[in-house]
C-alpha positions in Angstrom: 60.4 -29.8 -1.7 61.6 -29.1 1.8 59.6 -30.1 5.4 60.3 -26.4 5.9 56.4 -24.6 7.2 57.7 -21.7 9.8 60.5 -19.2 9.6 61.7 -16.5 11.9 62.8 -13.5 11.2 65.2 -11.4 13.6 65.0 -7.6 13.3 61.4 -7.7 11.7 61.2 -4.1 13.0 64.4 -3.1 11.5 65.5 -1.6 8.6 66.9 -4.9 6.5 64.4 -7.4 8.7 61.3 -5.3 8.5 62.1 -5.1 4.6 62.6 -8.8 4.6 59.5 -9.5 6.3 57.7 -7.4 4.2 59.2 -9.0 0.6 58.2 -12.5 2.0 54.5 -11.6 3.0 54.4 -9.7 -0.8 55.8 -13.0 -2.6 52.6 -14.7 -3.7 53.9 -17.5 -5.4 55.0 -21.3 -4.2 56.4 -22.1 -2.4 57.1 -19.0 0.0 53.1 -18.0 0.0 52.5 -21.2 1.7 55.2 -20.8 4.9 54.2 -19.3 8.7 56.1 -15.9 9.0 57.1 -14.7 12.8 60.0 -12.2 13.8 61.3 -11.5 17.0 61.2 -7.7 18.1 62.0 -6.0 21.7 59.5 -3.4 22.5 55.7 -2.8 23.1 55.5 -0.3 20.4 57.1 -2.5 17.5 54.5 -5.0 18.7 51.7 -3.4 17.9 52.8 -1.8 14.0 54.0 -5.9 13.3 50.8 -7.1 14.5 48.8 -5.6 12.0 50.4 -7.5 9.3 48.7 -10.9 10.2 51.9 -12.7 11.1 53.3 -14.2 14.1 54.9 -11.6 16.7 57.3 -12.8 19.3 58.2 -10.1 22.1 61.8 -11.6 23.1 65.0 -10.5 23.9 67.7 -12.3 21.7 70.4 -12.6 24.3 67.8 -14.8 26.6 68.7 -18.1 25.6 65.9 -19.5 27.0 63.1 -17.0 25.9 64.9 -17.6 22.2 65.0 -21.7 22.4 61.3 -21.6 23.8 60.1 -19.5 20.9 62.1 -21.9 18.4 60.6 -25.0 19.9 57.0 -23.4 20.7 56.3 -22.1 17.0 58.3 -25.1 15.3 60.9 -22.9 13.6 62.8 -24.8 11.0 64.5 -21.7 8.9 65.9 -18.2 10.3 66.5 -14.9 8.7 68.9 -13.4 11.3 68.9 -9.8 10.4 69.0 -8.4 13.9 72.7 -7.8 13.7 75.7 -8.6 12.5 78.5 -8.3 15.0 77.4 -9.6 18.1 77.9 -13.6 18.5 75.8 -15.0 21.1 72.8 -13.4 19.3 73.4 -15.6 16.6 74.9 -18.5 19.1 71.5 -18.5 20.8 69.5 -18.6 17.7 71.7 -21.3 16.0 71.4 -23.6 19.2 67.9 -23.2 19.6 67.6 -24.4 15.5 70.0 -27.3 16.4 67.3 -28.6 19.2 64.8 -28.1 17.1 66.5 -30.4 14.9 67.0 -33.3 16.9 63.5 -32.8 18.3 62.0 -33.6 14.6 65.1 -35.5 13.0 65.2 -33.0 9.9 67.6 -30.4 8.9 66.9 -26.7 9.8 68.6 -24.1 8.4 70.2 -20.3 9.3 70.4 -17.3 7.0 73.3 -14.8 8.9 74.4 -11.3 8.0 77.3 -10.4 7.6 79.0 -7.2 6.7 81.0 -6.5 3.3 83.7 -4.3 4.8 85.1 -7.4 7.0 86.0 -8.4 3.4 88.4 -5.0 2.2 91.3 -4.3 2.6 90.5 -1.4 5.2 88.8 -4.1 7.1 92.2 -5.5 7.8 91.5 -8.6 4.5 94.2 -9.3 2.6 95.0 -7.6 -0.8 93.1 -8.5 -4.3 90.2 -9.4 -5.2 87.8 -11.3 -3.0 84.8 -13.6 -4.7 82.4 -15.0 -2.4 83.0 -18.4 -4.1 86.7 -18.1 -2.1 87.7 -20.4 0.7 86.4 -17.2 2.9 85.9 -19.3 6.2 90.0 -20.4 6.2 91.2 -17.0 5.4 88.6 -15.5 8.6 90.6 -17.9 10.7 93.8 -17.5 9.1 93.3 -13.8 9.5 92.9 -14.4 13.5 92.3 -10.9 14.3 89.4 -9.1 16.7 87.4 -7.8 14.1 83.7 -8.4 15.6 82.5 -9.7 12.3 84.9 -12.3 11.2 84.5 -13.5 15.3 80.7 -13.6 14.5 81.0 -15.3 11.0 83.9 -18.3 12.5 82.0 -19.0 15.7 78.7 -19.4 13.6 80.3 -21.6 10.7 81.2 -23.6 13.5 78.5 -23.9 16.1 76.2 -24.1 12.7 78.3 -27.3 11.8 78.1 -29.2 15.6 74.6 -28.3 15.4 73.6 -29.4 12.7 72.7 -26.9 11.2 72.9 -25.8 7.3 74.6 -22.5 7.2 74.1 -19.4 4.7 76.1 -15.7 5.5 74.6 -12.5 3.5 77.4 -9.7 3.3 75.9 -6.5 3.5 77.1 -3.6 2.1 75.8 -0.3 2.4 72.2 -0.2 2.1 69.7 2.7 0.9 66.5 3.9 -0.1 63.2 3.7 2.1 62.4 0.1 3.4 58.5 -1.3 2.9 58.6 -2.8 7.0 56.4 -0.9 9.4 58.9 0.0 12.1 62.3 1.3 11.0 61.8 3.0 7.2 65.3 4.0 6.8 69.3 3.4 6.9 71.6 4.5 9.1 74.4 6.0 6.3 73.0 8.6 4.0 70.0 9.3 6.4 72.6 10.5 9.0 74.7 12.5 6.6 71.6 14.6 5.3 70.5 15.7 8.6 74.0 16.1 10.0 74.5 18.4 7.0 71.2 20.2 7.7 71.9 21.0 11.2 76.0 22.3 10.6 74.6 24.0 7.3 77.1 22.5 5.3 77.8 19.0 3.6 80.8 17.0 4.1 82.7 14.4 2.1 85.4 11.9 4.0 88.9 12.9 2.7 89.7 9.5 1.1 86.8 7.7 -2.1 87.4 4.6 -3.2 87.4 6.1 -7.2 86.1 4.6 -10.5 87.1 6.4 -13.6 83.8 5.7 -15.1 82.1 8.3 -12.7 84.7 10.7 -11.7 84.3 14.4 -12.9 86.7 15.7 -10.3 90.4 16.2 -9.9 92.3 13.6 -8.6 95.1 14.7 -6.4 97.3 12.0 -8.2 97.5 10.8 -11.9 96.3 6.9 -12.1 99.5 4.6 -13.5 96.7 2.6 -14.8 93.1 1.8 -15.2 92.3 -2.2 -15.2 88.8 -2.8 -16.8 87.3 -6.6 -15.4 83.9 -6.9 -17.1 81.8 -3.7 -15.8 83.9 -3.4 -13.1 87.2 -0.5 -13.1 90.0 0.3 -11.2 92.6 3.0 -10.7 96.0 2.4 -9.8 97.3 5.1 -7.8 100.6 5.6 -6.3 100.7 1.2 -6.4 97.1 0.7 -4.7 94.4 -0.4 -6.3 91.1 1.9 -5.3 87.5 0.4 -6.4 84.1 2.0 -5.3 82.4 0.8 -2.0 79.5 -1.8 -2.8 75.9 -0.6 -2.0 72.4 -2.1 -2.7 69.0 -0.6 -2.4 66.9 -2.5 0.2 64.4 -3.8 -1.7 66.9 -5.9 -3.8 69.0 -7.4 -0.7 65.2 -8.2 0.9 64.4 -10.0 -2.2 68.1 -11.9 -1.8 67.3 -13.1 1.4 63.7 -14.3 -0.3 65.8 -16.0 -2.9 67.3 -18.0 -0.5 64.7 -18.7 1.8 62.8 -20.0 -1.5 65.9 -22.3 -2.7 65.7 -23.6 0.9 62.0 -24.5 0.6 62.1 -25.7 -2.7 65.0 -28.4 -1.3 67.8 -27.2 -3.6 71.4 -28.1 -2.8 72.9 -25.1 -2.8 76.7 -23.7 -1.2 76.5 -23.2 2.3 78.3 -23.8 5.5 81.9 -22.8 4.8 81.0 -22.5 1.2 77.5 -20.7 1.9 79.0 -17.1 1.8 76.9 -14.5 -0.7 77.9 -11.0 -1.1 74.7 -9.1 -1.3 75.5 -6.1 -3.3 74.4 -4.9 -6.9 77.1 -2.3 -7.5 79.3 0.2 -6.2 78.7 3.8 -4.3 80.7 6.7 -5.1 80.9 8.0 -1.6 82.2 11.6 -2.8 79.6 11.6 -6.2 77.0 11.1 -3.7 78.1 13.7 -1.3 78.2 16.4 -3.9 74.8 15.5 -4.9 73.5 16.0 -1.7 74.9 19.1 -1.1 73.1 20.0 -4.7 70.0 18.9 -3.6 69.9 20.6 0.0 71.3 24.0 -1.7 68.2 24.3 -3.9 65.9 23.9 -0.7 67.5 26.6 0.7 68.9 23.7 4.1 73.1 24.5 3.1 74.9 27.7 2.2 77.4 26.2 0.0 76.1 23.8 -2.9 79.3 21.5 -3.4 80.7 19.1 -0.6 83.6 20.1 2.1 86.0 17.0 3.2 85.6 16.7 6.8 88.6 18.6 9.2 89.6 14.6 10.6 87.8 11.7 11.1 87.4 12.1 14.5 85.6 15.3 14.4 83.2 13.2 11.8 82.4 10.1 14.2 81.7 12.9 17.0 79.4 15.0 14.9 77.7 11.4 13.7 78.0 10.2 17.1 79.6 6.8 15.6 82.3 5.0 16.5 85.7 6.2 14.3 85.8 3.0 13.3 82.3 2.5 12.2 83.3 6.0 9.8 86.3 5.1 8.6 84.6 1.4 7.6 81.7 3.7 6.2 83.3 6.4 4.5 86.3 5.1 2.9 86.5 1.6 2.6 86.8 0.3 -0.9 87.9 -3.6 -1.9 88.0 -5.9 -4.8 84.8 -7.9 -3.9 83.3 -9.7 -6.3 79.8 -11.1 -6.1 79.3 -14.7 -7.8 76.8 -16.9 -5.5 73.7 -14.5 -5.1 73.6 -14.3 -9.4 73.9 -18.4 -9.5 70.6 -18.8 -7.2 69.2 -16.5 -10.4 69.1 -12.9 -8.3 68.9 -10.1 -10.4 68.7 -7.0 -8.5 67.0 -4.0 -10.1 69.1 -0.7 -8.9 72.5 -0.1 -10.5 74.9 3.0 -10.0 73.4 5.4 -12.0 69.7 4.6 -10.8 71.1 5.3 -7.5 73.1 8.4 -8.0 69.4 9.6 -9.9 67.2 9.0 -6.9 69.8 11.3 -4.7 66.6 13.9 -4.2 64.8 11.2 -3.0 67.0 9.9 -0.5 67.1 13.1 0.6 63.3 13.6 0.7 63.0 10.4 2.6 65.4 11.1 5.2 63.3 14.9 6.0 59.7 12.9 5.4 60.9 10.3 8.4 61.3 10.5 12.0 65.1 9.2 12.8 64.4 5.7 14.6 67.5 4.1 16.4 67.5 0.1 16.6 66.9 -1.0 20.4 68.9 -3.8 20.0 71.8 -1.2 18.4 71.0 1.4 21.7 71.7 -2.1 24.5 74.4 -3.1 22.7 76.6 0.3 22.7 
C-alpha cells in the first residue's frame, strides 16, 4: 500500500474536477475511503457550495506559485488530480514543483494525474496519420512533432519537469465529455450545452459541414461513395476519397470521474503501473456522431415548440459558428470535426469499464437537452482569466 493520506484536486468546482471530487467522496471502499480530499477553487461563491461537502477547501489562485507550494506543503499533499485545465503550462508547472518539494521534504514519491486533450492526438490536431494507441511512444512523437499546439507544449514540459522532480507522472486525454456532472459548482459541459441554447436563441439547429462518419450509425447520404469500410474489433472506418474518417471519441462524466478514481486507487494501493512517458490513458468509452447528435437535437427542440425546422442545417462557415458560440475557430474546428484513429488500451488494463456506450448516448439526447434548459450556463473562472 502506498504512504499516500492527502490528495488535491484542481477544478473541484468544475465540470470534470467537481465530478471527480464527487466520485472520490462516493467511493466507500479501501483504500480511497480512508484518504484527505481538498481542491483548489478561485472564488468566494465556489467556496461556500464545496464547503458543505466536509472536505478540505483551499481558496488559491493556481498561477501563484507560492500560494500553490504553501498549500502543497501546509496540507501534506502527496497525489494531485489536475483537472483545472489542460492547456496552460505553468498551472501544471507550479503544481508539479510544489509535489517535487513535497517530496524531498518527506523522502517519498508523490505523484501527478494531468489532463490532457484527445484532439492533440488526430490528425486535425496536426498528429500524424493512422491509428494512435495510448500504449505508443506518445511523448517522442509530441517532441518530434515540435509544433505550438498548447497541449502537446503542456504534455512535454510536464513529462519533463515531472521527471527532474521527481515526480511519477500520469496524463488523462479527454475527449468530449457530456451528461450532467454530480460536483456542486459547474453541472454541465461546455459542447452540447452550448449548441442547445445557441440553437434555441437563432431558432434553428446547426451541424458543422464535415463528421467524422461510421457506417454503423449513418442513415444519411454521404456526398461521396466509401472505397472501403475497414472493421477493427467494434471499431469502423470509411475510406473516402483516400482518407480514413472515424467518429470523434466522447465519454459521459461519470465514467472519466470514475477513471481518474481508478487511478488515484492503483496509486494508493502501490501498483506499478505506466506512467511518466509511458503513463498516457485515453479516457474515452466510444465515439460521438457529431451530425447523429445534431439531428437529434433538432428533433427534440422541434417537439417543444424552441426550433422551426426539426432536422439540422450545416453551419454557413466556421467562422460564423465560433462567432455565434463565442469560441475560438480553432476550438470549433477541434470540436466539430475532428475525427482520428485513437485507440484506448491503458485505462481497460487498470480494469476500467465505463458504463455509457454510443447508443446509450445517442438515447439520452432529450436529456442532454433537458439538462442544458434545467441549468444556469456557468463559465469556468479560471477559463474567463485565461482568454
Amino acid at each position: 500500500m502506498s504512504h499516500v493520506k492527502n490528495v488535491l484536486v484542481t477544478g473541484g468546482a468544475g465540470f470534470i474536477g467537481g465530478s471527480v471530487v464527487a466520485t472520490l467522496i462516493a467511493r466507500n471502499t479501501a483504500p480511497v475511503k480512508d484518504i484527505n480530499i481538498s481542491t483548489v477553487i478561485r472564488s468566494d461563491d465556489q467556496a461556500k457550495a464545496l464547503s458543505k461537502l466536509g472536505i478540505n477547501v483551499i481558496q488559491a489562485d493556481l498561477f501563484d506559485e507560492k500560494a500553490i507550494l504553501d498549500a502543497v506543503l501546509n496540507n501534506e499533499i502527496d497525489l494531485i488530480v489536475h483537472a483545472a485545465s489542460s492547456f496552460v503550462l505553468p498551472l501544471g508547472l507550479n503544481l508539479v514543483r510544489a509535489l517535487g518539494q513535497r517530496g524531498k521534504i518527506t523522502g517519498r514519491k508523490t505523484y501527478f494525474i494531468n489532463s490532457s486533450i484527445t484532439t492533440a492526438f488526430s490528425e486535425d490536431g496536426g498528429w500524424p496519420e493512422g491509428e494512435v494507441k495510448d500504449t505508443d511512444n506518445l511523448y517522442e512523437t509530441e517532441k518530434q512533432i515540435g509544433d505550438d499546439h498548447p497541449v502537446r507544449i503542456t504534455d512535454i514540459g510536464l513529462v519533463e519537469e515531472s521527471k527532474a522532480q521527481g515526480v511519477e507522472f500520469f496524463n488523462v486525454a479527454v475527449p468530449v465529455v457530456y451528461g450532467r456532472g454530480s460536483g456542486e459548482w459547474k453541472k454541465l459541459s461546455t459542447n452540447i450545452p452550448a449548441f442547445v441554447r445557441k440553437s434555441i436563441e437563432k431558432k434553428i439547429v446547426y451541424k458543422f459541414e464535415k463528421d467524422g462518419v461510421c457506417p454503423d450509425i449513418v442513415s444519411y447520404p454521404l456526398k461521396e461513395t466509401p472505397s472501403l469500410v475497414l472493421s477493427r474489433g467494434s471499431q469502423f472506418y470509411l475510406i473516402i476519397s483516400g482518407q480514413l474518417y472515424q467518429n470523434p471519441p466522447a465519454i459521459h462524466v461519470a465514467d472519466l470521474a470514475d477513471l481518474y478514481v481508478v487511478l488515484v486507487e492503483k496509486i494508493l494501493q502501490g501498483q506499478s503501473i505506466p506512467n511518466g512517458e509511458n503513463g498516457y490513458y485515453f479516457g474515452f468509452a466510444h465515439r460521438l456522431p457529431w451530425w447523429k447528435t445534431m439531428e437529434r437535437i433538432a428533433a427534440g427542440l422541434h417537439a417543444r415548440g424552441l426550433v422551426a425546422d426539426p432536422t439540422a442545417q450545416v453551419w454557413p462557415s466556421w467562422e460564423e459558428a465560433a462567432a455565434q458560440l463565442k469560441w475560438p475557430v480553432q476550438h470549433i474546428h477541434a470540436m466539430g470535426a475532428a475525427t482520428g484513429q485513437q485507440v484506448a488500451v491503458n485505462p481497460y488494463l487498470l480494469g476500467w469499464q465505463p458504463k455509457w456506450n454510443q447508443k446509450r448516448f445517442l438515447d439520452s439526447i432529450d436529456d442532454e437537452i433537458q439538462a442544458a434548459l434545467d441549468e444556469k450556463p456557468l463559465e469556468s473562472t479560471l477559463f474567463v482569466t485565461i482568454l
